[in-house]
C-alpha positions as CSV (number, residue, x, y, z in Angstrom):
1,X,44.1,27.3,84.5
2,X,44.7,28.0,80.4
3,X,41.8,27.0,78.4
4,X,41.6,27.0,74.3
5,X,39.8,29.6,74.3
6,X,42.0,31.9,76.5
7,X,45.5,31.3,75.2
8,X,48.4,33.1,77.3
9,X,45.3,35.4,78.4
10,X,46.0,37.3,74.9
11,X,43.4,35.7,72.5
12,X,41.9,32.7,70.6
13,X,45.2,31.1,70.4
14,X,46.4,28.6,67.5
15,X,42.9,26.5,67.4
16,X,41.6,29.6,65.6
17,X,43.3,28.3,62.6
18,X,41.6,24.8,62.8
19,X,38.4,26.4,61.6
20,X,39.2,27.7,58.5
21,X,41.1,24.5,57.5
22,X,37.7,22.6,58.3
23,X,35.6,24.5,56.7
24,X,38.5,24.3,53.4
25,X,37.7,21.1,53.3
26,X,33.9,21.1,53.2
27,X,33.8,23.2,50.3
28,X,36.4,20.7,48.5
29,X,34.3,18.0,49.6
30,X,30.8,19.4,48.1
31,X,32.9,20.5,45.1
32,X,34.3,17.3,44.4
33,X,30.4,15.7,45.2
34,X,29.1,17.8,42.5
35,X,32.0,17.9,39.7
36,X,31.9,14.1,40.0
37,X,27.9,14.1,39.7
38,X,27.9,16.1,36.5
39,X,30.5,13.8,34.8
40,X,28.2,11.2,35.2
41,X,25.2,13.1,33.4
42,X,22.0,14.6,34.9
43,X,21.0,12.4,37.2
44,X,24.5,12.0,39.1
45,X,26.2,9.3,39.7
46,X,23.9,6.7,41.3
47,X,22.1,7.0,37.9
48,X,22.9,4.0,35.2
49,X,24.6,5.1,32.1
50,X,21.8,5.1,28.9
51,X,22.7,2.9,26.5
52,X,24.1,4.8,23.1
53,X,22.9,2.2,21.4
54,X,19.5,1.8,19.3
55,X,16.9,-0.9,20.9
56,X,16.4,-4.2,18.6
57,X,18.3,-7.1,17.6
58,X,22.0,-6.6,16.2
59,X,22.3,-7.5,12.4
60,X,24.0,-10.7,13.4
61,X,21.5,-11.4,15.4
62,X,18.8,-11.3,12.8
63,X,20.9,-12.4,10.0
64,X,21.6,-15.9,12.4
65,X,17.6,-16.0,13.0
66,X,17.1,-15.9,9.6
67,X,19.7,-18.7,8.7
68,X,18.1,-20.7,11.6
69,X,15.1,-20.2,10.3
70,X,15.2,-21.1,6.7
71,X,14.7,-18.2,5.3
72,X,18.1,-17.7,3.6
73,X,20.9,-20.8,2.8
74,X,24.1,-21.5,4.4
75,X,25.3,-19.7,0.5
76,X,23.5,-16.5,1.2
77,X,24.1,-16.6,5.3
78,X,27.7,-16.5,4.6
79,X,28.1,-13.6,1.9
80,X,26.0,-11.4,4.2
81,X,28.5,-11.9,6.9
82,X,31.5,-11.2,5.1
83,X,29.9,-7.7,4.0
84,X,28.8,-7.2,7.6
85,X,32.3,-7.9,8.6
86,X,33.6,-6.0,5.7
87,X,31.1,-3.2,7.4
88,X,31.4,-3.0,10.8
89,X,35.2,-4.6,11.1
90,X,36.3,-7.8,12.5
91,X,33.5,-9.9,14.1
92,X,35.0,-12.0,16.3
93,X,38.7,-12.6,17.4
94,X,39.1,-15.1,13.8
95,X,37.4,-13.1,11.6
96,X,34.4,-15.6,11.7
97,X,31.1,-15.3,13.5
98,X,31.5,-14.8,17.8
């Protein structure tokens, strides 16, 4: 009776060549683990992403406090949006305030 491991009585036979392809495709497995884990920054990729931007409120934010507020008039509300838009581009899809 053959077995695998005595193939035509003259060696390992053709399953030899099954363990190099398995262990090929470990190493392309861990590589592609940690390539994908250091894209996402240092603490891999079950980490959230930081937000880039600073904490507080938005300037349109505090600009529409304000108006709500009192403190400043629908006159002066308006100009300071058109030089935040004129600033920081469009503001909504219109132009006008989102």
């Amino acid at each position: 009776m053959q077995t695998l491991a005595n193939w035509n009585g003259g060696g390992p036979g053709p399953w030899i060549l099954l363990f190099p392809l398995i262990w090929a495709a470990v190493v392309v497995g861990v590589v592609t683990v940690l390539r994908r884990a250091g894209r996402h920054g240092r603490g891999g990729p079950w980490r959230a992403p930081t937000d880039p931007r600073p904490t507080g409120d938005s300037p349109l934010a505090v600009l529409g406090r304000r108006f709500a507020s009192g403190e400043i008039d629908e006159h002066e509300y308006w100009r300071r949006l058109s030089v935040l838009d004129e600033q920081f581009g469009r503001i909504g899809k219109g132009g006008g305030p989102a």
